[in-house]
DOGUSE-118715 format. One line per 8 residues: number of its first residue (from 1); their letters; for each residue x, y, z of N, C-alpha, C. Coordinates in steps of 0.05 Angstrom, whole numbers, always signed. Layout:
DOGUSE-118715
NUM> a> X Y Z X Y Z X Y Z | ...
***
This chain:
DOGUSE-118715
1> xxxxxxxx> +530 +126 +425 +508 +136 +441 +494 +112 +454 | +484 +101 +481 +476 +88 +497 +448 +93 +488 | +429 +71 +479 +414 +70 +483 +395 +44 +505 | +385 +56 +527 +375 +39 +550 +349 +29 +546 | +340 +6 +549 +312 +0 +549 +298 +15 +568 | +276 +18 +568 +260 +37 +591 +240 +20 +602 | +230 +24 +623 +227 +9 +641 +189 +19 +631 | +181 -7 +633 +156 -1 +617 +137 +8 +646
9> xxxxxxxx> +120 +30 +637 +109 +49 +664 +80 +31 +676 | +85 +26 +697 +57 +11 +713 +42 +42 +729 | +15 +44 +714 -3 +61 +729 -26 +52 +740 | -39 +71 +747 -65 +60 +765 -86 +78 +753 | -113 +67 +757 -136 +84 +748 -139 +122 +750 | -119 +129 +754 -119 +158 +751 -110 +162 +728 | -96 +149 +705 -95 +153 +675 -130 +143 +669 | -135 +149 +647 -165 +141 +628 -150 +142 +612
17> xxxxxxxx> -170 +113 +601 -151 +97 +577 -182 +101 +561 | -168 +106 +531 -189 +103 +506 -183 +87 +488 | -194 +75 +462 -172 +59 +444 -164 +74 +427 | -141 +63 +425 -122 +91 +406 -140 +100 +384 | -159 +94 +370 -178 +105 +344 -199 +124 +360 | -208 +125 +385 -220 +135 +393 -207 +177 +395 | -183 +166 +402 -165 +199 +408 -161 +208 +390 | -161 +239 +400 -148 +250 +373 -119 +258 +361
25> xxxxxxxx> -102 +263 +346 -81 +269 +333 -66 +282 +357 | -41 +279 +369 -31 +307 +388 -26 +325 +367 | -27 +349 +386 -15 +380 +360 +5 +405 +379 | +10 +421 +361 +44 +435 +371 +59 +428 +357 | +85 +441 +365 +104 +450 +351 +115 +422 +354 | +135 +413 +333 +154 +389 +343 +171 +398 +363 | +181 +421 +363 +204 +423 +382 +199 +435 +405 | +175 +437 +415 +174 +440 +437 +163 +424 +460
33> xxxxxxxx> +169 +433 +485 +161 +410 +504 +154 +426 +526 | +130 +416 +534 +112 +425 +555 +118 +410 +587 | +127 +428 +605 +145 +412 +629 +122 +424 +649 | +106 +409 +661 +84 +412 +686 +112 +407 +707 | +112 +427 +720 +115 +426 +742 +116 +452 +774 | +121 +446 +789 +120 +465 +815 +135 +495 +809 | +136 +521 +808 +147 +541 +805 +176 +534 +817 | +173 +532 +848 +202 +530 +861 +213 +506 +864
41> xxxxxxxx> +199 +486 +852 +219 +456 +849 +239 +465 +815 | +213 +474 +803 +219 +480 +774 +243 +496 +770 | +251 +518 +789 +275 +536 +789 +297 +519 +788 | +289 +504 +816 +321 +478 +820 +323 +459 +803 | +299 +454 +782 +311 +435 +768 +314 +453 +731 | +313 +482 +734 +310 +487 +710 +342 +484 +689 | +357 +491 +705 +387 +482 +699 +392 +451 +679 | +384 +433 +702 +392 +405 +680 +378 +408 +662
49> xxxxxxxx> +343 +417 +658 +323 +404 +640 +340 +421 +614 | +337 +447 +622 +354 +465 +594 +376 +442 +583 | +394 +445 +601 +417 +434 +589 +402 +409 +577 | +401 +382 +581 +386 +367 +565 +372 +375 +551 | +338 +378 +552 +327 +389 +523 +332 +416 +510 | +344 +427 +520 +346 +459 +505 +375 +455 +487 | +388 +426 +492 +416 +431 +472 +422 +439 +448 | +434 +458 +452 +442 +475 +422 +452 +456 +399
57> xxxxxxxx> +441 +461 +375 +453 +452 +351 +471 +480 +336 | +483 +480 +322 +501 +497 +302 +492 +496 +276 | +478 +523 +262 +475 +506 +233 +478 +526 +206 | +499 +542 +216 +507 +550 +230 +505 +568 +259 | +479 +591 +265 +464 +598 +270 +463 +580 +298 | +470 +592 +330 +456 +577 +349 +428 +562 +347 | +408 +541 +358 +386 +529 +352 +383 +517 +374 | +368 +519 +381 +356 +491 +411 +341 +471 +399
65> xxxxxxxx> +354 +446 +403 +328 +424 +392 +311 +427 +405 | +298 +434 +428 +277 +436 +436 +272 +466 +454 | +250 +479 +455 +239 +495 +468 +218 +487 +492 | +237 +491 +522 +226 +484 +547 +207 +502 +546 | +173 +498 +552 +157 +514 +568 +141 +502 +597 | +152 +520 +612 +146 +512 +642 +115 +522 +646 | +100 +499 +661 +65 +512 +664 +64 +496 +691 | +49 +513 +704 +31 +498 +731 +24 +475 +725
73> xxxxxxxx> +16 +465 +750 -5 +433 +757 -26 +442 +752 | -38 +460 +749 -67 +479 +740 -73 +474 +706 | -53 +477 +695 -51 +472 +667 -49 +448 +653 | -55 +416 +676 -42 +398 +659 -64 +395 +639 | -92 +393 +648 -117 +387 +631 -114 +405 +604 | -98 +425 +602 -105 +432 +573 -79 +425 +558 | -61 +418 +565 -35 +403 +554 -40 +377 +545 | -63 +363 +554 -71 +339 +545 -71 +326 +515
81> xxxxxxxx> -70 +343 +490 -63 +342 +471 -34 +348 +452 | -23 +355 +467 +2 +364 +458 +22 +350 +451 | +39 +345 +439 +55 +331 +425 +79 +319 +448 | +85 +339 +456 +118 +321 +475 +100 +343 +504 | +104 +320 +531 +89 +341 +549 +115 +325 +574 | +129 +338 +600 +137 +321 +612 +123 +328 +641 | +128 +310 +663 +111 +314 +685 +137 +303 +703 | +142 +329 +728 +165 +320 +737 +164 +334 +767
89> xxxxxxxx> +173 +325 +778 +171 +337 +815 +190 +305 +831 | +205 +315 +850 +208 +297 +870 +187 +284 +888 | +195 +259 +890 +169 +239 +905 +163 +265 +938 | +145 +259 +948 +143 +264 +973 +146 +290 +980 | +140 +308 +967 +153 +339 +966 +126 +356 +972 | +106 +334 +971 +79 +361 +981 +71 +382 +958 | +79 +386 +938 +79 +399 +909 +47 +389 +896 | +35 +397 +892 +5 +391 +869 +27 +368 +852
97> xxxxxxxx> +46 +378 +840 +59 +358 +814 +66 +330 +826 | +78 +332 +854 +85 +312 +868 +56 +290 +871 | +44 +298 +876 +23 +293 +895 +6 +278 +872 | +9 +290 +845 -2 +269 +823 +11 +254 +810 | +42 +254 +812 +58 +230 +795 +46 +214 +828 | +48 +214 +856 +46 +200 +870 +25 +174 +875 | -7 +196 +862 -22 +175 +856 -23 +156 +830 | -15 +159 +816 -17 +153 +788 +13 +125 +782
105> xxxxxxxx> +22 +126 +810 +46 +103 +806 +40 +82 +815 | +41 +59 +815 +32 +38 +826 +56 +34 +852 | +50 +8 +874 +70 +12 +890 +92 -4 +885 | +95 -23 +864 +109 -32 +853 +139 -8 +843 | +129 +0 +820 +139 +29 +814 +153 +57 +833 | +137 +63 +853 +143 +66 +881 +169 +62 +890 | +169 +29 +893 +186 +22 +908 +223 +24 +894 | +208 +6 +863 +239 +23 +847 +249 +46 +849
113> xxxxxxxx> +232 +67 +848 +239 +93 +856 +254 +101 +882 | +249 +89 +899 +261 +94 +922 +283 +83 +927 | +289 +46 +911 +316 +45 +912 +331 +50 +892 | +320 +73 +878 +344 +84 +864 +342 +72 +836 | +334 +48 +831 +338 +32 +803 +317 +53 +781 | +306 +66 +780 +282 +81 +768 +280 +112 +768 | +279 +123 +751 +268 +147 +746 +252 +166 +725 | +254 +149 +700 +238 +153 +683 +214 +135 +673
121> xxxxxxxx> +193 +146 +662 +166 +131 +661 +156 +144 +633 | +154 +127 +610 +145 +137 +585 +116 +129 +574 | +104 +140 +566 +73 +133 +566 +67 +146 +538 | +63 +132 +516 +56 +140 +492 +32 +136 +485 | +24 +163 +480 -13 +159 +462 -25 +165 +489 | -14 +170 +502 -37 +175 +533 -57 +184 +526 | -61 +214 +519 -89 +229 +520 -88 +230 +492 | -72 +231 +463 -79 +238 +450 -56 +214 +433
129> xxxxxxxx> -60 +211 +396 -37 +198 +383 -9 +211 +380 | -1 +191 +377 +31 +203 +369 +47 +220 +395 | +42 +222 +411 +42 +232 +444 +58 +216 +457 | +85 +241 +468 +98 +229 +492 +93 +244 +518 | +90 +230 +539 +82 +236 +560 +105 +233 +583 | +121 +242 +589 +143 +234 +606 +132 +234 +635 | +141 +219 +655 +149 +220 +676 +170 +223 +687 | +183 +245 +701 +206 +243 +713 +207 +238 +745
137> xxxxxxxx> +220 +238 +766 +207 +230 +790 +233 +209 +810 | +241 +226 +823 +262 +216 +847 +259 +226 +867 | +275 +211 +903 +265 +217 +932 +273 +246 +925 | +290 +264 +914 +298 +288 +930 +302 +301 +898 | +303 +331 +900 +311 +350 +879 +342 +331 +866 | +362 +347 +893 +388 +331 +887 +385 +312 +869 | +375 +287 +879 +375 +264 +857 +365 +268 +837 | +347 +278 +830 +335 +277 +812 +344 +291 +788
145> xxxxxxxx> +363 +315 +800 +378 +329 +778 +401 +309 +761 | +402 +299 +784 +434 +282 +777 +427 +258 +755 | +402 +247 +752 +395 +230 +737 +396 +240 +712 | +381 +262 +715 +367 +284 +687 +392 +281 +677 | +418 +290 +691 +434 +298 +668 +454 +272 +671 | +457 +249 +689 +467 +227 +675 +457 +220 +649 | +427 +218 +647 +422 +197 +629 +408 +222 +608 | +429 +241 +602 +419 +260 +581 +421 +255 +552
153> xxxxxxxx> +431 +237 +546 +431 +218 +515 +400 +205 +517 | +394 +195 +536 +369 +168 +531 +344 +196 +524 | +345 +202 +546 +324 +232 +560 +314 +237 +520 | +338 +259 +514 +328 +275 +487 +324 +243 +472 | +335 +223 +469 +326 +217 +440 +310 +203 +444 | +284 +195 +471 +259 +191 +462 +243 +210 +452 | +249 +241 +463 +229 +260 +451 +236 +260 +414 | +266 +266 +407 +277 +263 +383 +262 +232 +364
161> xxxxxxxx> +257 +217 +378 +257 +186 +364 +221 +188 +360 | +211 +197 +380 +176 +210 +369 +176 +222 +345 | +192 +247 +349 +186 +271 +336 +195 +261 +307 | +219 +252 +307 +220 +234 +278 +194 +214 +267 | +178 +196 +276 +163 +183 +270 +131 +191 +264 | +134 +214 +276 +109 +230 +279 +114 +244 +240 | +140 +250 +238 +160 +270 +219 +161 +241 +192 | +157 +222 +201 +164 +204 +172 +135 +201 +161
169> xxxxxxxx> +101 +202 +185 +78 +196 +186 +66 +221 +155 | +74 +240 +171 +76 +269 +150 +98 +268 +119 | +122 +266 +113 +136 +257 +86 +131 +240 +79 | +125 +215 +84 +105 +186 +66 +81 +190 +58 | +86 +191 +36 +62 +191 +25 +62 +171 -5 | +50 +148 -3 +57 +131 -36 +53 +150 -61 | +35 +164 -54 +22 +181 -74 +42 +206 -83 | +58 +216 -64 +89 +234 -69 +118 +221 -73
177> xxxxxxxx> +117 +198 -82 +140 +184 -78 +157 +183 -113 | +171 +184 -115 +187 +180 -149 +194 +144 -139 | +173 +127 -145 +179 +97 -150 +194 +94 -160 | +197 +107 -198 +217 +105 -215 +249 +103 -207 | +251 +134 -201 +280 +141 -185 +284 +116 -160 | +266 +107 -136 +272 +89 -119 +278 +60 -136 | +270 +58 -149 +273 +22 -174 +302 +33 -181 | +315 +58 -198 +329 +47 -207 +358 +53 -193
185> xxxxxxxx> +351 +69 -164 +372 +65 -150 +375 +36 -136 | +352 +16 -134 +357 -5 -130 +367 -27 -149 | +367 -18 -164 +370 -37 -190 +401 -33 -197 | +409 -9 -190 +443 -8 -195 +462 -3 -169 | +447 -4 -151 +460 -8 -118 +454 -23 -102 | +426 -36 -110 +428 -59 -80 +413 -56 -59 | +407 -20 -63 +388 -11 -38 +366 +4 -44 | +350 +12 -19 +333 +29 -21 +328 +60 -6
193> xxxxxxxx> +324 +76 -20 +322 +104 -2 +295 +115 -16 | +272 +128 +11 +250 +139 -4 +264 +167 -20 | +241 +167 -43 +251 +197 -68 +217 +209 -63 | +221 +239 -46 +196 +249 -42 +188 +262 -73 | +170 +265 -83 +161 +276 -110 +176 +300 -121 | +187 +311 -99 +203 +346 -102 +237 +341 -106 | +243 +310 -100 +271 +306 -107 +272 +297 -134 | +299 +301 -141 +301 +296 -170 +335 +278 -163
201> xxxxxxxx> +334 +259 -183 +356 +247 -179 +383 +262 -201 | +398 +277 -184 +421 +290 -191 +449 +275 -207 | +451 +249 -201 +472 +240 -204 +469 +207 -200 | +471 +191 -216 +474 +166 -210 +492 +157 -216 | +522 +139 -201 +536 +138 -212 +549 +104 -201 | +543 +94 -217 +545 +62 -206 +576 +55 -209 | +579 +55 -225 +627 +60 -231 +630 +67 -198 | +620 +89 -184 +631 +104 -173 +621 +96 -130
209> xxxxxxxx> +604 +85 -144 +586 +69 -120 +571 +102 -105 | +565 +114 -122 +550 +143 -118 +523 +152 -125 | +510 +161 -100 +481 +170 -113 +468 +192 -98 | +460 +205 -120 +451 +235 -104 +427 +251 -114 | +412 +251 -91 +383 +278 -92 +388 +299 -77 | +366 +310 -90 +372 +343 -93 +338 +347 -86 | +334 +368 -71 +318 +382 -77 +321 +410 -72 | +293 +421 -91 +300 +456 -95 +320 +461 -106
217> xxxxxxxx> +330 +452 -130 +356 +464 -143 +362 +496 -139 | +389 +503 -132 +391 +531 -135 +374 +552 -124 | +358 +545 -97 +343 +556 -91 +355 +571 -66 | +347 +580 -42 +351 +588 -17 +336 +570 -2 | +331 +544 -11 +314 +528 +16 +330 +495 +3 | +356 +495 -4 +364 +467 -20 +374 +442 +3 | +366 +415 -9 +371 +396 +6 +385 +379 -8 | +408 +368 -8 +428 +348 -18 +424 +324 +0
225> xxxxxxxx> +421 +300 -17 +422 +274 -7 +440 +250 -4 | +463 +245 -1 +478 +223 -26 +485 +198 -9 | +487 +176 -17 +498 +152 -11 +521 +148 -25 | +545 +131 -12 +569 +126 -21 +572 +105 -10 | +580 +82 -25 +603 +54 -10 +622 +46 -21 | +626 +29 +5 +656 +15 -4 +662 -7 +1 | +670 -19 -35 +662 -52 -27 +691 -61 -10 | +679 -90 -7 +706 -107 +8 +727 -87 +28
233> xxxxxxxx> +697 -70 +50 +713 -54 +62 +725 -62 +90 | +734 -46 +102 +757 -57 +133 +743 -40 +156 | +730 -54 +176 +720 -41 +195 +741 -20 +202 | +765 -21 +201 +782 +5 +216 +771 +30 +196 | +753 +32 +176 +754 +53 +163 +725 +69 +184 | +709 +59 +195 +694 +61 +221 +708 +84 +247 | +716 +109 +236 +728 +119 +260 +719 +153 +245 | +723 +168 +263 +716 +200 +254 +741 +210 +243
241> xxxxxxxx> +758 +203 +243 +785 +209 +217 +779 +199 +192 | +774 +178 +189 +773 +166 +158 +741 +172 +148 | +717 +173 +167 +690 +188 +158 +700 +210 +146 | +720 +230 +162 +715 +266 +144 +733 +262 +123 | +751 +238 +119 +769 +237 +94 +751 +219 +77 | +733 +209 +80 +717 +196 +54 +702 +218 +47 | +687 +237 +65 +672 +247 +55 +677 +277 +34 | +699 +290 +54 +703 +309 +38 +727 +303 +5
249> xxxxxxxx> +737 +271 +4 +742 +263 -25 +716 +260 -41 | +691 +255 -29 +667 +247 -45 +663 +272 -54 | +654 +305 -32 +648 +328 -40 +662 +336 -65 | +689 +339 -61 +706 +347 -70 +699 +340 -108 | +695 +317 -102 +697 +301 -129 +665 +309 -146 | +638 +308 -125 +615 +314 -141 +601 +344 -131 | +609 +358 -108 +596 +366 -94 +614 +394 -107 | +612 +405 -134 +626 +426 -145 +601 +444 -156
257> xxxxxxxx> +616 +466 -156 +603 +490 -174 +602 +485 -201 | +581 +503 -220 +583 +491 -244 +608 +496 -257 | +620 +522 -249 +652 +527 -271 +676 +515 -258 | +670 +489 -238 +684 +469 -236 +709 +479 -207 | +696 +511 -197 +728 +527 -181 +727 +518 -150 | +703 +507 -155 +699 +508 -115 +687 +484 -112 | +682 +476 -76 +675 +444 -82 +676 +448 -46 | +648 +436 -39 +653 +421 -11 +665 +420 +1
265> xxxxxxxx> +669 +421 +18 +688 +413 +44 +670 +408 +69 | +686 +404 +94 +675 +390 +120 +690 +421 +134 | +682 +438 +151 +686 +457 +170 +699 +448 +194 | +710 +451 +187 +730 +447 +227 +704 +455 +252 | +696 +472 +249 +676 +477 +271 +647 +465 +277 | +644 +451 +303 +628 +454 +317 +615 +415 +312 | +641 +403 +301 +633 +366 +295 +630 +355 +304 | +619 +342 +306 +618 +311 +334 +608 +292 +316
273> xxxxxxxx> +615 +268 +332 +610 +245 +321 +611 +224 +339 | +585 +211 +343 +573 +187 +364 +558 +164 +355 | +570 +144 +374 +560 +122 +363 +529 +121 +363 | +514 +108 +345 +495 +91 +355 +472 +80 +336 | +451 +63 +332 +444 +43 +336 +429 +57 +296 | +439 +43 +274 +417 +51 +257 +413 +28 +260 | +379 +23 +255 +364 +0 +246 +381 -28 +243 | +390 -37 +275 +394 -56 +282 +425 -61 +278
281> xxxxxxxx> +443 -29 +271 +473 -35 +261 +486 -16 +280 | +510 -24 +281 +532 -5 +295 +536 +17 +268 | +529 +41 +282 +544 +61 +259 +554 +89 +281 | +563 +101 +266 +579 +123 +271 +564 +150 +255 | +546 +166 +282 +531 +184 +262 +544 +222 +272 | +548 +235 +252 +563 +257 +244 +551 +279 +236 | +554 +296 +256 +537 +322 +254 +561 +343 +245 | +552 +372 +236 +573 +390 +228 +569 +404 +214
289> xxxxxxxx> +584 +425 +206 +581 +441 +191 +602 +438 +159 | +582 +443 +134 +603 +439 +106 +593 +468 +91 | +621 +476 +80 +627 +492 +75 +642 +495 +42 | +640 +507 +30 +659 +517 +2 +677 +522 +5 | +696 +509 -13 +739 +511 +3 +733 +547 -9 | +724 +553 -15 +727 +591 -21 +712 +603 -6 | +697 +590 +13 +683 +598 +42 +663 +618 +27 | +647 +622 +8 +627 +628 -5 +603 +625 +15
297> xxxxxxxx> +586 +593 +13 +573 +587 +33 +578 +559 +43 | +562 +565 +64 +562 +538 +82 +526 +525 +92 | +531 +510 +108 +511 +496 +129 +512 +468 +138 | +488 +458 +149 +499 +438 +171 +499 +411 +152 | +502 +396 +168 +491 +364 +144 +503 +349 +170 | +498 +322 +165 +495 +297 +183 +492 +285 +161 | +510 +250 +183 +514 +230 +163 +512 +207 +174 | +506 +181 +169 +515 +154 +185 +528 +138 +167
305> xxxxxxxx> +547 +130 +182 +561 +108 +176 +572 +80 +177 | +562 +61 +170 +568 +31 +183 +566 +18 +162 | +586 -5 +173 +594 -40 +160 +570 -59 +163 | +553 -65 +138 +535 -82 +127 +558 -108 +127 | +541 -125 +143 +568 -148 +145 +559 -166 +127 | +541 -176 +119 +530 -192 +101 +543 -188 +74 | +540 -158 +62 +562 -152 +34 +585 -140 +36 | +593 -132 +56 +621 -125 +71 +621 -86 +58
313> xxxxxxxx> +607 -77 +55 +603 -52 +41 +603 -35 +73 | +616 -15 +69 +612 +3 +84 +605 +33 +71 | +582 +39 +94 +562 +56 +74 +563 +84 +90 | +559 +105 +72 +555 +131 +83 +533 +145 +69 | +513 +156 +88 +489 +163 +82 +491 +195 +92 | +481 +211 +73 +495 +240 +83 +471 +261 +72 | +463 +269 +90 +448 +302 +84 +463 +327 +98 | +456 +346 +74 +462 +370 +80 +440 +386 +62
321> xxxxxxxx> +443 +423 +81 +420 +438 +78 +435 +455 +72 | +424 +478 +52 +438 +506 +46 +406 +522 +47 | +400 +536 +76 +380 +554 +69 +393 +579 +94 | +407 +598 +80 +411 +618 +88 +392 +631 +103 | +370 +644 +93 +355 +658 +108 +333 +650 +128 | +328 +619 +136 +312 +606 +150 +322 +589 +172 | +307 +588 +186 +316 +561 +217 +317 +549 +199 | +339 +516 +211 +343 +499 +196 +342 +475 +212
329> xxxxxxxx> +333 +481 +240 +331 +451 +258 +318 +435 +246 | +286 +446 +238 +268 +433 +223 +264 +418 +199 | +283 +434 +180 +286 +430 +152 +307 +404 +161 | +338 +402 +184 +362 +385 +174 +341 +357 +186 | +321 +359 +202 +307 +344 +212 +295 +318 +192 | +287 +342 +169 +263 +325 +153 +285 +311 +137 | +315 +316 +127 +338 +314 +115 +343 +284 +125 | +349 +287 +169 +359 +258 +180 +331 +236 +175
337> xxxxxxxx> +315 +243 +172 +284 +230 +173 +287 +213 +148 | +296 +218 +117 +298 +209 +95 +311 +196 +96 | +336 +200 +108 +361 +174 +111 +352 +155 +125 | +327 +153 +148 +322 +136 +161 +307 +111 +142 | +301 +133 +120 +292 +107 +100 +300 +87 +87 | +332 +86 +82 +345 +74 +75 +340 +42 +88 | +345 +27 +63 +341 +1 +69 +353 -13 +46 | +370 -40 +52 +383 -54 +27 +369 -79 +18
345> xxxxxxxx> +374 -85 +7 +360 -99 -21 +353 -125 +0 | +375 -140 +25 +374 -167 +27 +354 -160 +51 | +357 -140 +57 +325 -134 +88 +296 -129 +77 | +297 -131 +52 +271 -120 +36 +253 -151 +30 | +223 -152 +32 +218 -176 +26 +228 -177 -2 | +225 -206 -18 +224 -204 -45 +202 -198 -52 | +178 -195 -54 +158 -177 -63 +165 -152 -66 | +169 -141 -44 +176 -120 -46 +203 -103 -66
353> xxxxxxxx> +214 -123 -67 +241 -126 -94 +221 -112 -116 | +212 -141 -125 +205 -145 -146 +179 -123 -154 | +161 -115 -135 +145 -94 -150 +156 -62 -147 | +184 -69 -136 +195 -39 -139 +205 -38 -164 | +226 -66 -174 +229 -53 -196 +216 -65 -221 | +183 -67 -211 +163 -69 -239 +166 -45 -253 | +173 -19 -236 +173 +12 -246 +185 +11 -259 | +206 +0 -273 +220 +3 -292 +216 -3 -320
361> x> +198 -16 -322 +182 -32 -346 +162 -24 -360
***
C-alpha cells in the first residue's frame, strides 16, 4: 500500500486558530464522515467518494468502513466539532463550497492546484482535538473525480490512521493494563504487546515461539490475539502463500476446540493482502475471513507480517473476532489497534526494559 507524504496545507486568516488546550474534544461516530458540499457538484462526485470511503469490509456480514453524510455549505458551522469532516467542490465553479475552499487557500496553494501537482489539503485539530478536516479541490469535476479515486489508498487511511489514534487515546489506560502478563511476555520473547485488564493470557508458549490473548472467553463478543515467529528466517517466506500456510499450521495446532475435533482455518473468501508500512518496517498486512474446518463458526481477523532484520525473526501478529450477533467493523478495529502496540525489546528504551520487568518481582 503507497503511502504519500501530504503536502502540508497553507491557509489564510479565514481558518481561527486557538491553542490546541483551548478546544474541545471532536465527537461522532468513528466511522462516519461528514462531506460539505454543493447538492449538484455532490451528485457528480458521489460515485468516487462512496467507492473510496464507503468501502466494504466482509466480516462476514457486508460493512462500510465509513458512512458518507452529505450536508450543505449552510451546515459547515455546526460540523465544526466532529470527528472526520471533508470539504470538497471544484476550484472556480461558483458553488458556496467552492467559493470557501477558494478563500481559505493561499495563492501559493492555488497555483499547485491548477498545475495539477495538488489536490488534497489535511488540517488536524482545526476547530476541535483529534479532528480531521479534509480538503479536497481541483480545476474541474472530471479531475477531481479522477484523483479521488487514483489516490484511494492515501484518501481512506488518513481518515483510518486518525480514527485509530483517537481509538488507542480511549484503550490505554496504565491503570487497565495487565503489566504482569506484558513483563512476562517480554521476558520469554523479546517483545512487547499492550494486555488490556479484560485479556487474560491463554497460552504462552516459548518452545513454540507462541503467544496468545483472549478476551471474553466463550462469550458472543470474543477476541483472540496471538504472536508467532520465526527464527533465522528467509525473506521469501514474506509472500501471501506462505502467510496463509504459517498461519493456518499455527491455528490448526492451538486454535482447537476443547474435545480436540475442530481447529481454525483461513476461508477462501473475500482475502487480500497489501503491503505496507508497520512502524517503520516493510510488512505484509492480511485481512479475511477464519473459519472451523467443520464450518461451525467463523469471522474476520487481520494480520501483519514482516522481517525484523536486526534478529532475523519473522513475525506474525494476528487478530481475530467471533461475535455473531453484532457489527464487527468496530470491535476488528479495536483488535488492529492492539497489534499496533506491539513493540520489541531492542526499540524499547532500557528503562523501559527494566521497569517492565520489575513486575515480575
Amino acid at each position: 500500500m503507497k503511502r504519500i507524504l501530504l503536502l502540508t496545507i497553507i491557509i489564510t486568516a479565514g481558518f481561527f486558530f486557538q491553542s490546541c488546550d483551548q478546544k474541545k474534544r471532536a465527537i461522532g461516530n468513528e466511522d462516519e464522515i461528514f462531506v460539505i458540499a454543493d447538492s449538484v457538484e455532490y451528485y457528480q462526485m458521489e460515485a468516487a467518494l462512496l467507492q473510496v470511503f464507503g468501502k466494504i469490509i466482509y466480516t462476514p456480514q457486508p460493512e462500510n468502513l465509513f458512512q458518507i453524510r452529505r450536508l450543505p455549505f449552510e451546515k459547515l458551522s455546526s460540523m465544526k466539532r466532529k470527528k472526520n469532516v471533508i470539504v470538497v467542490a471544484p476550484t472556480n465553479s461558483g458553488s458556496q463550497t467552492s467559493n470557501y475552499i477558494e478563500s481559505i487557500l493561499s495563492p501559493d496553494v492555488k497555483s499547485l492546484i491548477e498545475s495539477d501537482s495538488a489536490f488534497v489539503f489535511n488540517k488536524y485539530d482545526l476547530w476541535a482535538r483529534d479532528q480531521l478536516v479534509m480538503i479536497l479541490t481541483a480545476p474541474s469535476i472530471e479531475k477531481l473525480n479522477q484523483k479521488i479515486l487514483a489516490d484511494h489508498e492515501n484518501l481512506l487511511h488518513y481518515f483510518q490512521n486518525i480514527s485509530n489514534k483517537r481509538l488507542f487515546k480511549s484503550l490505554y489506560n496504565a491503570k487497565y493494563e495487565k503489566r504482569e502478563v506484558q513483563a512476562e511476555i517480554l521476558r520469554d520473547h523479546n517483545f512487547m504487546i499492550y494486555v488490556q485488564a479484560d485479556f487474560l493470557l491463554a497460552m504462552n508458549k516459548p518452545e513454540d515461539n507462541f503467544v496468545w490473548i483472549r478476551r471474553a472467553v466463550n462469550s458472543d463478543m470474543e477476541r483472540w490475539i496471538f504472536v508467532h515467529y520465526i527464527e533465522d528466517a528467509s525473506p521469501e517466506y514474506l509472500n501471501k502463500d506462505s502467510i496463509a500456510v504459517i498461519r493456518n499450521r499455527i491455528t490448526e495446532k492451538f486454535y482447537r476446540t476443547s474435545d480436540e475435533q475442530s481447529y481454525v482455518e483461513i476461508s477462501d473468501n473475500y482475502k487480500t493482502t497489501t503491503e505496507v508500512n508497520f512502524h517503520g518496517k516493510y510488512a505484509l498486512y492480511t485481512q479475511g475471513l477464519w473459519r472451523m474446518n467443520d464450518r461451525s463458526m467463523g469471522g474476520p481477523f487481520l494480520s501483519y507480517t514482516f522481517l525484523d532484520e536486526k534478529t532475523n525473526r519473522l513475525y506474525m501478529l494476528d487478530g481475530s473476532l467471533y461475535a455473531p450477533k453484532y457489527q464487527k467493523r468496530k470491535l476488528i478495529q479495536q483488535v488492529d489497534v492492539t497489534l499496533q502496540s506491539f513493540k520489541l525489546e531492542h526499540e524499547m528504551s532500557q528503562d523501559d526494559v527494566e521497569d517492565l520487568l520489575d513486575e515480575l518481582e
